[in-house]
N, CA, C and O of each residue as an XYZ file, in Angstrom:
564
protein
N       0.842     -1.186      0.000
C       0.000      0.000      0.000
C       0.880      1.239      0.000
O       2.063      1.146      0.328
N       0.277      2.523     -0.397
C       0.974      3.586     -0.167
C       1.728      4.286      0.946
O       2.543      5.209      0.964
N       1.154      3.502      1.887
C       1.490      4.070      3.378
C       2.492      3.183      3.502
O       3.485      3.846      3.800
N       2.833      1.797      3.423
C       4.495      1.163      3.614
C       5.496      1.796      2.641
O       6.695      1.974      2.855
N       4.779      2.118      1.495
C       5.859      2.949      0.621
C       6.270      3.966      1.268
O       7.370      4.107      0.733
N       6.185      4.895      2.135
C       6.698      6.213      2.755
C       7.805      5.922      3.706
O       7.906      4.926      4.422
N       8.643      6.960      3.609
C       9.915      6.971      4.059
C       9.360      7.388      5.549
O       8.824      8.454      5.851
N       9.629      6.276      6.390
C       8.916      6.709      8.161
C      10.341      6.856      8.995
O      10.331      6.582     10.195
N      11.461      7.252      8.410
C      13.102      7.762      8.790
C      12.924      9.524      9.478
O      13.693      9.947     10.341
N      11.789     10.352      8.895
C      11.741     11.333     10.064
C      10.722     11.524     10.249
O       9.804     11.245      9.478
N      10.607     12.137     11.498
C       8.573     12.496     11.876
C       8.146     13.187     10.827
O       8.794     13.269      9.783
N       7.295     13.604     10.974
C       6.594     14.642      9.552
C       6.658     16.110     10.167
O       5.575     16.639     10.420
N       7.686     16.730     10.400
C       8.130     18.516     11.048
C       8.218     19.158      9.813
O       8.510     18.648      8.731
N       7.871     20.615     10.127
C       8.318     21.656      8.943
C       9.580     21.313      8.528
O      10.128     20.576      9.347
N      10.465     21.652      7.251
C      11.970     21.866      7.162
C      12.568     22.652      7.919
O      13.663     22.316      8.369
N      11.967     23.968      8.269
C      12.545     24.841      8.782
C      12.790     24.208     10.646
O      13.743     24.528     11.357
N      12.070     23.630     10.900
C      12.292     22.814     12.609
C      13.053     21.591     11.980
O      13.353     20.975     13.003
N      13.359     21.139     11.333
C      14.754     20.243     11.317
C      15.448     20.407     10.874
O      16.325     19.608     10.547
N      15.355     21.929     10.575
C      16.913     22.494     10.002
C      17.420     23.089     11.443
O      18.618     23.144     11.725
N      16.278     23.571     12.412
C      16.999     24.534     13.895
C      17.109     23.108     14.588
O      17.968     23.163     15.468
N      16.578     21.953     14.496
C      17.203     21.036     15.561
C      18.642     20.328     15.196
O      19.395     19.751     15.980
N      18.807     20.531     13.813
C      19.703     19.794     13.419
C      21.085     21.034     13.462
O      22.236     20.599     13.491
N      20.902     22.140     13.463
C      21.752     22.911     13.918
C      21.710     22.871     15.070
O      22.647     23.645     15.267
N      21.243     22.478     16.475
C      21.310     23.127     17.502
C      21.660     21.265     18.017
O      21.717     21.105     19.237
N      21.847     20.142     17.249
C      22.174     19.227     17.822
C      21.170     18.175     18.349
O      21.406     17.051     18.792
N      19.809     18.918     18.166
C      18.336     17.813     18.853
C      18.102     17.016     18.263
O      18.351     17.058     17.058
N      17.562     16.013     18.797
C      17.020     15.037     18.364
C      15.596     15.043     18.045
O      14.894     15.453     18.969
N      14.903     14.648     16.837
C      13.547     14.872     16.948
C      12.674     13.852     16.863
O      13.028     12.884     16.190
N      11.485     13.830     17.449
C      10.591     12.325     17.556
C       9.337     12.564     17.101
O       8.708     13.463     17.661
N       8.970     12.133     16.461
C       7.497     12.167     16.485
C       6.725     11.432     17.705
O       6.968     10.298     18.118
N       5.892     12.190     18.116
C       4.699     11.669     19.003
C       3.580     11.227     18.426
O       3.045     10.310     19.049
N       2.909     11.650     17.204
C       1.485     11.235     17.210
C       1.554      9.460     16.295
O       2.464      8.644     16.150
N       0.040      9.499     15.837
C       0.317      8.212     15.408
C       0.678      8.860     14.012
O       0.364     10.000     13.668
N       1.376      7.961     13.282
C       1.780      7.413     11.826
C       0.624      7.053     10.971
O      -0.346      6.478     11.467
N       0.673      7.356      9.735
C      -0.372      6.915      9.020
C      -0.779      4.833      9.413
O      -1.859      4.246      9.360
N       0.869      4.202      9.833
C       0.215      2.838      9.589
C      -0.278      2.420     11.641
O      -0.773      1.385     12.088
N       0.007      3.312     12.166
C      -0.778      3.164     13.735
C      -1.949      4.045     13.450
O      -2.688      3.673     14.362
N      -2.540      4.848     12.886
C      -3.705      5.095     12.499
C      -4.693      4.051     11.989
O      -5.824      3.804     12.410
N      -3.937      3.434     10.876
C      -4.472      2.283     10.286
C      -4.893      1.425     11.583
O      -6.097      1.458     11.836
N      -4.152      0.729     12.364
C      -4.060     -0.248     13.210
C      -5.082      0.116     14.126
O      -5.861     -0.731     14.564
N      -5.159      1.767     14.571
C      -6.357      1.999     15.474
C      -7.681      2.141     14.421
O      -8.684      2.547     15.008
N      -7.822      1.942     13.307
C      -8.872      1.427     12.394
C      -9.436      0.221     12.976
O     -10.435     -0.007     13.659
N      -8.352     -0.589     12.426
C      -8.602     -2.076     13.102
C      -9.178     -2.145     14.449
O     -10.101     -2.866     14.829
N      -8.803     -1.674     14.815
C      -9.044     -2.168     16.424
C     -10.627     -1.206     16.676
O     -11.599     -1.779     17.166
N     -10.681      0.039     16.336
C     -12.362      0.547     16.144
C     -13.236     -0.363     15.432
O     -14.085     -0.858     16.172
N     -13.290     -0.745     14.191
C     -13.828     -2.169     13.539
C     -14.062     -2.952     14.688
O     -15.103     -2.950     15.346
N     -13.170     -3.541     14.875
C     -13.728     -4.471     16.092
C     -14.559     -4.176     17.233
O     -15.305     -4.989     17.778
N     -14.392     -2.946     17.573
C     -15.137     -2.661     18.674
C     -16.659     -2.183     18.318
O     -17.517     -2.503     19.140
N     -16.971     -1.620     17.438
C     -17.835     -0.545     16.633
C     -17.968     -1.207     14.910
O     -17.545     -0.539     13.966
N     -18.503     -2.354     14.745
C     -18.428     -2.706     13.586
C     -19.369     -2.263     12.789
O     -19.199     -2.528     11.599
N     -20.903     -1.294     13.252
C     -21.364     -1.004     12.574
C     -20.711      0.841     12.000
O     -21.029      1.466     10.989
N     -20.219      1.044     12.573
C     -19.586      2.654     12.248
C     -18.137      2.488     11.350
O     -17.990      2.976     10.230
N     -17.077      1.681     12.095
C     -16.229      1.762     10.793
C     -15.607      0.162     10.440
O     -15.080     -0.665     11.184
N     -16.004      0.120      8.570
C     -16.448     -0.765      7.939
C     -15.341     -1.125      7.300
O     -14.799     -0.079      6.942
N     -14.578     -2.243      6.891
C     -14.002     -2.414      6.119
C     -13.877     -2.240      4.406
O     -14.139     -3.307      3.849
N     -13.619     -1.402      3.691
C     -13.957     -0.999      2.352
C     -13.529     -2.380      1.228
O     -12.400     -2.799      0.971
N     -15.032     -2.931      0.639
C     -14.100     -4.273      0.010
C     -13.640     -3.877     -0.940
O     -13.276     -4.892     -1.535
N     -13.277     -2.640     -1.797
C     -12.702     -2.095     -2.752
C     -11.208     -2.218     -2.357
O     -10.570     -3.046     -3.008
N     -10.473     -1.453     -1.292
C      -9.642     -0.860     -0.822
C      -8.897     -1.352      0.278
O      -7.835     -0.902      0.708
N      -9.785     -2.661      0.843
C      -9.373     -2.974      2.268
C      -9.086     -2.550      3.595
O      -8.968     -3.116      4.682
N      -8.987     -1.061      3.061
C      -8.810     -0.137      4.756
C     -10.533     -0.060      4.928
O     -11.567     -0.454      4.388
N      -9.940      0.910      6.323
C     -11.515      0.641      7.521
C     -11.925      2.403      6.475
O     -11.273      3.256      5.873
N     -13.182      2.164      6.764
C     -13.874      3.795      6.618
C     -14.725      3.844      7.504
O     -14.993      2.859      8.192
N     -15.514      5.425      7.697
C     -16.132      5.724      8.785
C     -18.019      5.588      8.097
O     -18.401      6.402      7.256
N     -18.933      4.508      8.608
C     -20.401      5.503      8.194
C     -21.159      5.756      9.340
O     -21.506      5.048     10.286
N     -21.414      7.416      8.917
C     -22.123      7.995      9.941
C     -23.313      7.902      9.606
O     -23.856      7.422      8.612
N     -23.861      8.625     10.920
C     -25.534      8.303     11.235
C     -26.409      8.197      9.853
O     -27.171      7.235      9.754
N     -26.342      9.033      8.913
C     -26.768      9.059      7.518
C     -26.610      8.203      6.773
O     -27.391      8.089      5.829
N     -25.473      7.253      6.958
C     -25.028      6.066      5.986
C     -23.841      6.765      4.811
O     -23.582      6.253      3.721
N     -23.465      7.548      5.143
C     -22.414      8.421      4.356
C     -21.130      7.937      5.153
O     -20.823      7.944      6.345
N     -20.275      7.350      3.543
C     -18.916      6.877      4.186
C     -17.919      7.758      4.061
O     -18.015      8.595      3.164
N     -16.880      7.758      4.836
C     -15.809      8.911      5.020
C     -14.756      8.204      5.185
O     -14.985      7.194      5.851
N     -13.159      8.379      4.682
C     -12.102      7.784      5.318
C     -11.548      8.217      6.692
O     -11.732      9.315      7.219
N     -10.967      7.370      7.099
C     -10.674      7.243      8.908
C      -9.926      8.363      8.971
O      -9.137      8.505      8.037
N      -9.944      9.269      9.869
C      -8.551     10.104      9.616
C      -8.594     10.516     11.268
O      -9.559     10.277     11.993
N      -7.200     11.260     11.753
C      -6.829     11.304     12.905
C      -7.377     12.512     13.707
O      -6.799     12.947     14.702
N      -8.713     13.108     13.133
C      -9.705     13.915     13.860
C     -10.988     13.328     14.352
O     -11.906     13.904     14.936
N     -10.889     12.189     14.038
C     -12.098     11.148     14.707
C     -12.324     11.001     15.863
O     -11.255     10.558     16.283
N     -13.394     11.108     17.181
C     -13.635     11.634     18.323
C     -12.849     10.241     19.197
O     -12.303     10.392     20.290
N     -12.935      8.774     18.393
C     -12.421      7.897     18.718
C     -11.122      7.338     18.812
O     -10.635      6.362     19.384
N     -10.591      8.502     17.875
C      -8.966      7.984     17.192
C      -8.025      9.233     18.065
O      -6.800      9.225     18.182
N      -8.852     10.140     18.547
C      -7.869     11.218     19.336
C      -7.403     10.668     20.980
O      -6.403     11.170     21.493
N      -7.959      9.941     21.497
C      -7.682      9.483     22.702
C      -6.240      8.431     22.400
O      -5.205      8.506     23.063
N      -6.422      7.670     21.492
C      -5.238      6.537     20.872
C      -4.429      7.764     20.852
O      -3.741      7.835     21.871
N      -4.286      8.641     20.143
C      -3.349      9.742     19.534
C      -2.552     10.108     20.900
O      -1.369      9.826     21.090
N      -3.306     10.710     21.720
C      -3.209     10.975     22.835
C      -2.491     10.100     24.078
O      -1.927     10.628     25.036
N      -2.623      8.715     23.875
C      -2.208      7.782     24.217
C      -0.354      7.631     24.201
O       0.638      7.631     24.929
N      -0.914      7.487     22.475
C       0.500      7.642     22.348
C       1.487      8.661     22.489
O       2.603      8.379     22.926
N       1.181      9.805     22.162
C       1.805     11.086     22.520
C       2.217     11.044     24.194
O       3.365     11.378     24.485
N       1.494     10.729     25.030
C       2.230     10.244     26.694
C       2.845      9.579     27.226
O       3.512      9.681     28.255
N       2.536      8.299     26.071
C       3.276      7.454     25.800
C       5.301      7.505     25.756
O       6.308      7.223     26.404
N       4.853      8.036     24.584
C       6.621      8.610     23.800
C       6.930      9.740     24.588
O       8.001     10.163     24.153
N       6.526     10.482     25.571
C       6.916     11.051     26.623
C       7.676     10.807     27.593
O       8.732     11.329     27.949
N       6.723      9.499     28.239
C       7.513      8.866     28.566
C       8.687      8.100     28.399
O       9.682      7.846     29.079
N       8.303      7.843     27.398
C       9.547      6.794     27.245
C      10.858      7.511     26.930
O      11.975      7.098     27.240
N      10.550      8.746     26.213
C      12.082      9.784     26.174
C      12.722     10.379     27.664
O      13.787     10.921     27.963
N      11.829     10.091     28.221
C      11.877     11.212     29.445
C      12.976     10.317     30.278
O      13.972     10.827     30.790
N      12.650      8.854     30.350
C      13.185      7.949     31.064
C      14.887      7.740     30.006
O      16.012      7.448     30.413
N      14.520      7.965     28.952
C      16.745      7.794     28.097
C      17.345      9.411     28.423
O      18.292      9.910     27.815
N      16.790      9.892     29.204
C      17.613     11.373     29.161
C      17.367     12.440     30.478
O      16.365     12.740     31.127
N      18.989     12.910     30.542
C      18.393     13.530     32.050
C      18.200     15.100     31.532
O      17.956     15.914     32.422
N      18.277     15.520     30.367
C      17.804     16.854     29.517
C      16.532     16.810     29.425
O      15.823     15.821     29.239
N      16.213     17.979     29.566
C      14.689     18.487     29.366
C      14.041     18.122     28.048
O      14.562     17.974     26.942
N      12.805     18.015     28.423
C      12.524     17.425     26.657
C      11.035     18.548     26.309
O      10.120     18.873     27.066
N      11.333     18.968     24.662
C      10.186     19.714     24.475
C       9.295     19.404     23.659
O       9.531     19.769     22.507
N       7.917     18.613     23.900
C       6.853     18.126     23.393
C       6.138     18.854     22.828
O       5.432     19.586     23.522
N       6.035     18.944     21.210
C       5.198     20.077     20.624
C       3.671     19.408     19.919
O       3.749     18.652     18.951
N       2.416     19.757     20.479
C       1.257     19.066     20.524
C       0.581     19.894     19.732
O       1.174     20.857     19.245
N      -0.767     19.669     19.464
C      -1.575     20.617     19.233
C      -2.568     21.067     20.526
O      -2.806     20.497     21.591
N      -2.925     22.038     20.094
C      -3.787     23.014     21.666
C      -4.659     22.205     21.675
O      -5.117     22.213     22.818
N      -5.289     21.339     20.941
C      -6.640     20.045     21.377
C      -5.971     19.116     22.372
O      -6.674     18.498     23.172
N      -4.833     19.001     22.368
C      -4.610     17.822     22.927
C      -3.556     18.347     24.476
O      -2.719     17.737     25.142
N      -4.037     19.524     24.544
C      -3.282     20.536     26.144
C      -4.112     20.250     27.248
O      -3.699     19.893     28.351
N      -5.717     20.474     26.810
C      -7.452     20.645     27.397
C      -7.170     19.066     28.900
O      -6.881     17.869     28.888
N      -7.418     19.879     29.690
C      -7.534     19.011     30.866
C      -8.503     17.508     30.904
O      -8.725     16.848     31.918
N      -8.844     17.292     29.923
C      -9.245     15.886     29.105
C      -8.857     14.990     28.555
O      -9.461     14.020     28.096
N      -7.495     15.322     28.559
C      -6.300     14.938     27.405
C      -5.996     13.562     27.666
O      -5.847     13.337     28.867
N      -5.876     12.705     27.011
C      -5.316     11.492     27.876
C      -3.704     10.973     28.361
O      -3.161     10.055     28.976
N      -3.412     12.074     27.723
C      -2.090     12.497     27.959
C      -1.322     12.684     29.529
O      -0.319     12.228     30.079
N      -2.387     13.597     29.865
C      -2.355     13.933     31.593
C      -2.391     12.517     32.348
O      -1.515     12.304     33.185
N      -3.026     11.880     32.181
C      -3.087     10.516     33.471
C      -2.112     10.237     33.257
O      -1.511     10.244     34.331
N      -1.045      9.773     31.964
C      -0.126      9.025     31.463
C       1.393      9.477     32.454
O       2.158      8.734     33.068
N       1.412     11.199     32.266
C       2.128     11.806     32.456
C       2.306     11.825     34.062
O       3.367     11.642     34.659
N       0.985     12.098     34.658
C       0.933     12.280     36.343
C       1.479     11.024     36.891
O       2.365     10.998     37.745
N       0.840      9.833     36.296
C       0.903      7.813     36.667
C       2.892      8.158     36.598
O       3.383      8.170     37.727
N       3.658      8.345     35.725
C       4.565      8.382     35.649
C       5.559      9.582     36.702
O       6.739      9.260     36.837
N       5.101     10.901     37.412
C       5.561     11.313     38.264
C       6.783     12.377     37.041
O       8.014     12.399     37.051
N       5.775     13.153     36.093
C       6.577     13.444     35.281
C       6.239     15.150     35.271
O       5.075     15.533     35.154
N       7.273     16.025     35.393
C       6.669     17.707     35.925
C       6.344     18.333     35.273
O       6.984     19.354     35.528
N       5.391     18.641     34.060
C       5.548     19.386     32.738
C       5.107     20.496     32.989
O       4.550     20.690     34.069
N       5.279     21.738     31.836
C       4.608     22.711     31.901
C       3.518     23.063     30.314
O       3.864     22.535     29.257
N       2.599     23.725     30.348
C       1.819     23.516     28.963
C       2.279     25.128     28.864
O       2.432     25.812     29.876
N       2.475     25.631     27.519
C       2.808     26.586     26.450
C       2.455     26.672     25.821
O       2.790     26.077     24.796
N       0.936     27.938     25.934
C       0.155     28.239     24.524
C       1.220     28.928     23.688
O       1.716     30.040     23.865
N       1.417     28.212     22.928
C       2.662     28.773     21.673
C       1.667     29.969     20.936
O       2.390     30.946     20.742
N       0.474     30.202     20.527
C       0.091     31.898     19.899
C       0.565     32.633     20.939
O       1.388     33.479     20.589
N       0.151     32.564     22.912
C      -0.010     33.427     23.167
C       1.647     34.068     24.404
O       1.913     34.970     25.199
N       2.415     32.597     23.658
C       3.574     32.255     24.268
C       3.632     32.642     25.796
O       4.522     33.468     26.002
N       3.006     32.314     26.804
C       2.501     31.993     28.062
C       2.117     30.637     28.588
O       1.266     29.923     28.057
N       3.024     30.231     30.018
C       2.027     29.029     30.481
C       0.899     28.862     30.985
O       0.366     29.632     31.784
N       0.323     27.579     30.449
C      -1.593     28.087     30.843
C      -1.434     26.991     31.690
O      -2.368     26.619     32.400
């Protein structure tokens, strides 16, 4: 499929942020999911929710049908697929946090800051001190 064809060697960052990490020596990670852990949290919604997202027998990936019967492809704004996202993003937090005694800077989107986040349990369970940075209003909230 198109998605094993892609080069998954760097996260998906502007050029211009891996041109300042790569001058300044950082290392960069992606946190969210990947197009093929997107896929996989397809799978695993299918199973749970088999009447909402369906396997396409054209195409073989999962799609979404909503209440109308209108199909949509899965994508990583799905009310179901942001908690996984989220998951993982606390996830890979952790797990950097624990190879390094340097500060580490996690760049999210503002949906995923909101005291709902599933991010937060991940982070607190682990005993980990963060601070959140509305980057428009460059202040901690």
């Amino acid at each position: 499929t198109p998605m094993q064809e892609q080069d998954r060697s760097q996260p998906d960052f502007p050029q211009y942020t891996i041109e300042w990490a790569k001058n300044l020596g950082i290392v960069l990670v992606g946190c969210d999911l990947g197009d093929y852990e997107l896929e996989l949290v397809g799978e695993e919604l299918a199973k749970k929710f088999p009447k909402r997202y369906l396997r396409d027998p054209d195409t073989g990936i999962i799609v979404v049908k909503d209440a109308n019967g209108e199909i949509s492809d899965l994508n990583a704004q799905d009310n179901r697929v942001i908690p996984y996202r989220e998951r993982r993003m606390g996830n890979k937090c952790v797990e950097y946090t624990r190879k390094t005694e340097r500060p580490l800077i996690q760049i999210v989107g503002g949906g995923h800051v909101v005291e709902s986040s599933a991010m937060h349990p991940i982070l607190r369970a682990n005993k980990i001190s963060y601070v959140l940075i509305d980057q428009a209003k460059h202040r901690a909230i």
